[in-house]
C-alpha positions as CSV (number, residue, x, y, z in Angstrom):
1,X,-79.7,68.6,50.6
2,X,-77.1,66.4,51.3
3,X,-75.2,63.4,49.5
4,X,-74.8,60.0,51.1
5,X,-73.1,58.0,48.7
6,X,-70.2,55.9,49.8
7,X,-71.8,55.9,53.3
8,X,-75.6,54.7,52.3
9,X,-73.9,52.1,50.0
10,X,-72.0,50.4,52.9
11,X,-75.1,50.6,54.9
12,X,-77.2,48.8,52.2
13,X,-74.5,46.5,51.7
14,X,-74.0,45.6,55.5
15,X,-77.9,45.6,56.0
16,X,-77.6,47.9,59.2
17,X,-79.9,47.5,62.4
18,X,-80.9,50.8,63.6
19,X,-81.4,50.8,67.8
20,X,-81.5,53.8,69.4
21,X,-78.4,52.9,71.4
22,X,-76.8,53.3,68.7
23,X,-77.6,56.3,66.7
24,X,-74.9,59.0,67.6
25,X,-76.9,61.8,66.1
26,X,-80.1,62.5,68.4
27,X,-83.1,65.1,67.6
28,X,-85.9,66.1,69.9
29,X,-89.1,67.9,69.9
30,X,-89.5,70.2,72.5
31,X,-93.1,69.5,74.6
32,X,-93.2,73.4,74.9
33,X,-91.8,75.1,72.0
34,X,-93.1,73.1,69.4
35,X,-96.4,73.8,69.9
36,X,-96.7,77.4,70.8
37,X,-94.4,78.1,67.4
38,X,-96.9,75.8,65.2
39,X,-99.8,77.8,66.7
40,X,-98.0,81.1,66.2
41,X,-96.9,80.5,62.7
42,X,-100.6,78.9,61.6
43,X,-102.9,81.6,63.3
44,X,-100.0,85.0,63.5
45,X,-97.0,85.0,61.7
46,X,-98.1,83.1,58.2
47,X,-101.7,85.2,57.7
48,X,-100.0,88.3,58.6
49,X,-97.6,88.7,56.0
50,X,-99.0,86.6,53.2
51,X,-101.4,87.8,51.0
52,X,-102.6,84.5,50.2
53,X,-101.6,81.0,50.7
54,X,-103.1,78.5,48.0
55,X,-102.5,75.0,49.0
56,X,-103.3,71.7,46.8
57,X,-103.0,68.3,47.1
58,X,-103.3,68.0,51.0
59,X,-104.8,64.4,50.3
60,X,-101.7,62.8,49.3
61,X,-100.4,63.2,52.8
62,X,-99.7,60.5,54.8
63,X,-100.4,60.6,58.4
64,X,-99.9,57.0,59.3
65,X,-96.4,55.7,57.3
66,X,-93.1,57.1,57.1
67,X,-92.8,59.9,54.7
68,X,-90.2,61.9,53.4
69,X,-91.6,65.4,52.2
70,X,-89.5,66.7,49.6
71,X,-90.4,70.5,48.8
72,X,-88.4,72.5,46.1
73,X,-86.5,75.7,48.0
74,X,-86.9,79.3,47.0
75,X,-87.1,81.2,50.2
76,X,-86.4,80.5,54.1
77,X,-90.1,81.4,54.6
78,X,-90.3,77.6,52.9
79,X,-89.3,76.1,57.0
80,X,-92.6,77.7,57.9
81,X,-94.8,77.3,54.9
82,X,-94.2,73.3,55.2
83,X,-95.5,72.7,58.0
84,X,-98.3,74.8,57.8
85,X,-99.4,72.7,54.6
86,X,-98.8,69.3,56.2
87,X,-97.5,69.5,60.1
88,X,-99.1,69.0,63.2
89,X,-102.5,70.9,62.1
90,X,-102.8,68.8,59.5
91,X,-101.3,65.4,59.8
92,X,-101.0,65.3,63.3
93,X,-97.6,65.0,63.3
94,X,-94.2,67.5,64.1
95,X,-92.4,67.7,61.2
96,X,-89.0,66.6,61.3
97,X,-85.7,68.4,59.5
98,X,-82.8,67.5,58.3
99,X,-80.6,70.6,57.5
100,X,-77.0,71.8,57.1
101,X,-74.9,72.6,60.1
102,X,-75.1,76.0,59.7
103,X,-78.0,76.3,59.5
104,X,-78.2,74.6,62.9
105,X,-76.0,77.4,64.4
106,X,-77.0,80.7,67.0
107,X,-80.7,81.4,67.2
108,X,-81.7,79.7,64.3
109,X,-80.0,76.7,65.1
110,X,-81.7,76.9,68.7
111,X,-85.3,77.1,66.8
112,X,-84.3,74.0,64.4
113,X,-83.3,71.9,67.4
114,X,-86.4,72.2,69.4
115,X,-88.5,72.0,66.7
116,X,-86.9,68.4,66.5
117,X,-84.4,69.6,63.4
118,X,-81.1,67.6,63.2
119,X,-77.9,68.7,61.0
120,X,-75.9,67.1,58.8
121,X,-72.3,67.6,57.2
122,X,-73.5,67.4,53.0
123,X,-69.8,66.9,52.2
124,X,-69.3,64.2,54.9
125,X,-72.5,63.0,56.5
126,X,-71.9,60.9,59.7
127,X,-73.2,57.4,60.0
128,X,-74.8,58.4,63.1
129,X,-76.8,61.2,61.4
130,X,-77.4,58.8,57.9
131,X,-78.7,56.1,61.2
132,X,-81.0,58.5,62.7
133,X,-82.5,59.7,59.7
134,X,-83.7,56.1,59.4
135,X,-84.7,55.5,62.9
136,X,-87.0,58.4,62.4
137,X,-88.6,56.5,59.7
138,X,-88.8,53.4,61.3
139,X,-90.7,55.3,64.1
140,X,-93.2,56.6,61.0
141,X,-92.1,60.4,60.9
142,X,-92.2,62.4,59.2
143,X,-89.3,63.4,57.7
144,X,-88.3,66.7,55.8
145,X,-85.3,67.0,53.0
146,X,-84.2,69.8,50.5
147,X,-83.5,67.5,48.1
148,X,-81.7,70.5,45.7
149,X,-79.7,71.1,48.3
150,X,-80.2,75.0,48.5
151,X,-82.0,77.6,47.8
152,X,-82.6,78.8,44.4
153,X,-84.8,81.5,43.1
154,X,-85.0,81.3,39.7
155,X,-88.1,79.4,39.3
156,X,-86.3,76.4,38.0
157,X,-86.3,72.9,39.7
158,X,-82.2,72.2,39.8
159,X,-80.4,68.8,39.7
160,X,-81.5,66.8,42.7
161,X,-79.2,65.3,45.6
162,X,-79.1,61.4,45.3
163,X,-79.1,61.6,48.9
164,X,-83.0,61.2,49.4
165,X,-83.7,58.1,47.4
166,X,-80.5,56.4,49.3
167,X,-82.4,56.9,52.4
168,X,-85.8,56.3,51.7
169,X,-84.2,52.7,49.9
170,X,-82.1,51.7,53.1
171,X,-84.5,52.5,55.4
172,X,-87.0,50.5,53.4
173,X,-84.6,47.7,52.6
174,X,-83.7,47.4,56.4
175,X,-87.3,47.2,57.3
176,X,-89.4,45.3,54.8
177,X,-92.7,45.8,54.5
178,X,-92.4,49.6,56.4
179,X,-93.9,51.3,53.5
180,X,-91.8,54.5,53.3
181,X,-93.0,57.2,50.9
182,X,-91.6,60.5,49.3
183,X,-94.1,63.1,48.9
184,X,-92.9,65.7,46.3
185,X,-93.7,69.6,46.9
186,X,-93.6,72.5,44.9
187,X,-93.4,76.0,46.3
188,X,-94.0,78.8,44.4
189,X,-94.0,83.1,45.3
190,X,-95.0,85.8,43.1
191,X,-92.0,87.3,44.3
192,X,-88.5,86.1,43.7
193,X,-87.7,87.7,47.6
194,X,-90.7,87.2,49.0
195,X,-91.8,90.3,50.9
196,X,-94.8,91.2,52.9
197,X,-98.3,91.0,50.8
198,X,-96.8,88.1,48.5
199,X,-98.6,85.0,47.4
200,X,-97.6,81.5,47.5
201,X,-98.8,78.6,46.0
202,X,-97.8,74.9,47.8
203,X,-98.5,71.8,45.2
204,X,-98.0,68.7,47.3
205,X,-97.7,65.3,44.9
206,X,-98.7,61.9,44.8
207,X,-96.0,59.8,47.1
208,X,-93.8,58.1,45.4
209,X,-93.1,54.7,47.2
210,X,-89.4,53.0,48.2
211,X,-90.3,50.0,47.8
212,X,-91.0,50.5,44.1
213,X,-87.6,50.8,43.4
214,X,-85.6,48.1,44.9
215,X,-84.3,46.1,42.3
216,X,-80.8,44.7,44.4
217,X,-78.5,47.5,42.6
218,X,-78.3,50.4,45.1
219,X,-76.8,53.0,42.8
220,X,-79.3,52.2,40.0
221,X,-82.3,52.2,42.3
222,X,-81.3,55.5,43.5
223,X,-80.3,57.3,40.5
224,X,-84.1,55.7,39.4
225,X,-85.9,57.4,42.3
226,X,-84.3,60.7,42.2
227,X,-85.0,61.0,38.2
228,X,-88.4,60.2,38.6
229,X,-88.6,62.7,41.9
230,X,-87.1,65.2,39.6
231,X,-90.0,65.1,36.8
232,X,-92.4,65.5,40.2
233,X,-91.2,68.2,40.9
234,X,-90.8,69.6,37.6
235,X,-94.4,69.4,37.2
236,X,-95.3,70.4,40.4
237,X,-93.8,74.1,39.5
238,X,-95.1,73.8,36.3
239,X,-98.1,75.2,38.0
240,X,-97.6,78.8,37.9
241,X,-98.9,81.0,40.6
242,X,-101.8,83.0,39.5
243,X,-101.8,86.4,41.2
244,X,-105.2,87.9,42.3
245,X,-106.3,91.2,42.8
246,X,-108.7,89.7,45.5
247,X,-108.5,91.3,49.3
248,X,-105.8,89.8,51.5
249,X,-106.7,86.2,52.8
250,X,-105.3,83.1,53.7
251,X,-107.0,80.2,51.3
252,X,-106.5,76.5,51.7
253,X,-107.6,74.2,49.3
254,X,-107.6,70.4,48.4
255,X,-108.6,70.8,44.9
């Protein structure tokens, strides 16, 4: 979703030390809000206008380290869908987003920021937000990035953002030993515009850890990472969604 490049490389350069005193970008979960709109989206909004939600691979989830999830994007129905597969019901934990500034903007923008969402300028990220998006990591969330940077509903998975294996690496290389992970997700609809009835199938991957890839040359490490996020992906929505003629239902499944 975003690219970090000049800025991440100074940071891993300048091994940073990331205090909360220090991060200029903030983000905060609201004690209220966050729960009544995971319990709304899990038990209302979700069953009522799928047809059928198939979910594998909830086992590669990580409840206890710092993960980055890293879904494809095909619909804005994917902000809900993610943490239904693998938020607070599942691991325990609120999910937390990093998103464009406009889409942090009017009543949208209100939602993301209680839900703990945080923007970010793709053409010029802020140290403060790069800062906080490690801080979050250090604190073992869980953290959630587009890595295609848009939404695209052609099926396809599209060149990946280097942006998501420069954080996962500083935020690892700061803090050795933390253990931070990238857990690839493919989403998939019946429908290129998903509309009420459709189907969608979430494939969540095996993690892919940081620390596998530091080798001392930042820009090699990442472009690494993200290639070998991009063939996760890739067969993640290799997958193809298998429409039934069954009743409407809501099916979760680890299998």
């Amino acid at each position: 979703m975003m690219e970090f490049h000049s800025h991440l490389h100074t940071q891993h350069k300048t091994k940073i030390t990331t205090t909360s005193n220090r991060t200029a970008n903030t983000s905060h979960v609201s004690p209220w809000f966050s729960p009544l709109a995971y319990f709304l989206g899990h038990n209302l909004v979700l069953p009522l206008f799928f047809r059928q939600i198939r979910i594998t691979g909830q086992e590669n989830l990580c409840a206890s380290e710092p993960v980055i999830l890293a879904p494809t994007h095909r619909s804005r129905w994917d902000a809900l869908l993610i943490p239904y597969a693998a938020g607070r019901y599942v691991t325990g934990k609120d999910l937390r987003f990093m998103v464009t500034m406009n889409e942090c903007q009017g009543l949208q923008g209100w939602f993301v920021r209680h839900m703990g969402g945080f923007p970010v300028n793709p053409k010029r990220p802020s140290i403060g937000t790069l800062r906080h998006g490690v801080d979050l990591l250090q604190q073992r969330e869980s953290l959630v990035i587009f890595p295609e940077g848009g939404i695209f509903r052609d099926g396809k998975v599209h060149p990946l953002k280097a942006g998501i294996a420069r954080l996962a690496l500083t935020a690892e290389s700061s803090h050795p030993g933390l253990g931070v992970k990238i857990i690839p997700i493919g989403i998939n609809y019946n429908q290129q515009y998903p509309q009420w009835g459709a189907d969608v199938k979430i494939n969540i991957g095996t993690p892919i850890s940081a620390m596998d890839y530091l080798n001392g040359c930042v820009k090699q490490d990442a472009k690494n990472l993200t290639e070998d996020l991009g063939k996760a992906l890739q067969k993640l929505n290799g997958n193809p969604l298998v429409i039934s003629s069954r009743p409407a239902l809501v099916q979760m499944s680890n299998s």
